[in-house]
N, C-alpha and C positions, 0 to 999 in steps of 0.2 A: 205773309210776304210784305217786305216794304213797299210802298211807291216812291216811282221813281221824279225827282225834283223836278218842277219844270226849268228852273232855271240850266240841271244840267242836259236837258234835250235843246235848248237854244244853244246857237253857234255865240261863241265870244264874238260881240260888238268890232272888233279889230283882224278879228279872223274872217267874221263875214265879209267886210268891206274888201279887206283881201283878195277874198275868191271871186267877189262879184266883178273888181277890176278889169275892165278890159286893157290888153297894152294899144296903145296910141297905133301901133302899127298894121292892126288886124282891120282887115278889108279888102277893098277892090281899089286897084292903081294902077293906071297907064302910064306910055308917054307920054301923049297926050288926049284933052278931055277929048275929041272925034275918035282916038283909039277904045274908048271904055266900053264901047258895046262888042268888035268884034277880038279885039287884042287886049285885054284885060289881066294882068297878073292878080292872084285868088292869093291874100295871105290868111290864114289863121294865126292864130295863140299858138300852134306848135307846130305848123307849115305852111311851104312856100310853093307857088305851081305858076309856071310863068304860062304865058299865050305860045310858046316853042317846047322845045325837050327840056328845058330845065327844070326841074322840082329839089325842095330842100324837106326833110324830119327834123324836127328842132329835135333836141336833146339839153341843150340848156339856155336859159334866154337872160343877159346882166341888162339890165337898167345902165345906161352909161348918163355922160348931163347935155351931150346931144342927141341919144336915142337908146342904141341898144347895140349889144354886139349880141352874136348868135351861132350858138355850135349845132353842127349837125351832120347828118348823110346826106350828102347832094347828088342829083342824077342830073348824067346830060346823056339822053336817051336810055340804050342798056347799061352805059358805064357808070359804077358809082363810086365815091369815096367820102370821106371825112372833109367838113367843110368849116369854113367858117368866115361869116359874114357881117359887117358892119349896115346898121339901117342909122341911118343920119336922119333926126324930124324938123323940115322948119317951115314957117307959115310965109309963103308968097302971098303976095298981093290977091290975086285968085284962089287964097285959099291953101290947103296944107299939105306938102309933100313930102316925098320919102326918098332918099336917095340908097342905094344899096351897091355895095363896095366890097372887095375881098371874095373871097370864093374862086369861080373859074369867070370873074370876069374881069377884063385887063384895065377897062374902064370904070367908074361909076354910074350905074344907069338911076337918071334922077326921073322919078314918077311922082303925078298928079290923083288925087282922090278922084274913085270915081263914085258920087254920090256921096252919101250921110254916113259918118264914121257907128261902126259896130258898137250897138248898146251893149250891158249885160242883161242878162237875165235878172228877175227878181226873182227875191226869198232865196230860202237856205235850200243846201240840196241840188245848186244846180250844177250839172256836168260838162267838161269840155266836150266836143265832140266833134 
């Protein structure tokens, strides 16, 4: 039997760095920082869960060059439908916020990080979850 390369068990250099990527917008964001312990919207890499009935399933996430637009299922309680949402990133004085637009909401509701932005994981191998 042959052995197998090591080079082809390592992930390509450009692949890794890829998956280890976190997006800028994955964490914990309020209105404001006094909101981040009891009113806290939960985002991941591929959902959204607000402190009320709204949650989003991403389905596909674009890089845009102020943040990201975002397709998905959204719920506002039992009701759900096809959503999609713009996440706008810019850094205030206090630090880096998230504004989020489009969907079922009329306004932009702009949020403040709550705490230290989501590292990745290290090495190969690692999973969303």
């Amino acid at each position: 039997m042959a052995k197998a390369s090591p080079e082809l068990d390592q992930p390509a250099p450009a692949a890794a760095a890829a998956a280890a990527k976190v997006p800028a917008y994955v964490g914990r964001w309020a209105v404001t920082p006094s909101a981040c312990a009891a009113r806290a919207w939960n985002v991941g890499a591929d959902q959204l869960r607000s402190p009320g009935p709204f949650s989003c399933s991403f389905t596909e996430v674009t890089p845009t060059l102020a943040g990201y637009t975002v397709l998905g299922m959204c719920r506002v309680g039992k009701a759900s439908a096809p959503g999609r949402l713009v996440f706008t990133m810019t850094q205030l004085p206090s630090g880096p916020s998230l504004t989020v637009s489009g969907g079922p909401f009329q306004e932009p509701i702009g949020l403040v990080r709550c705490g230290e932005p989501v590292q990745a994981a290290a090495g190969p191998g690692r999973r969303r979850g």
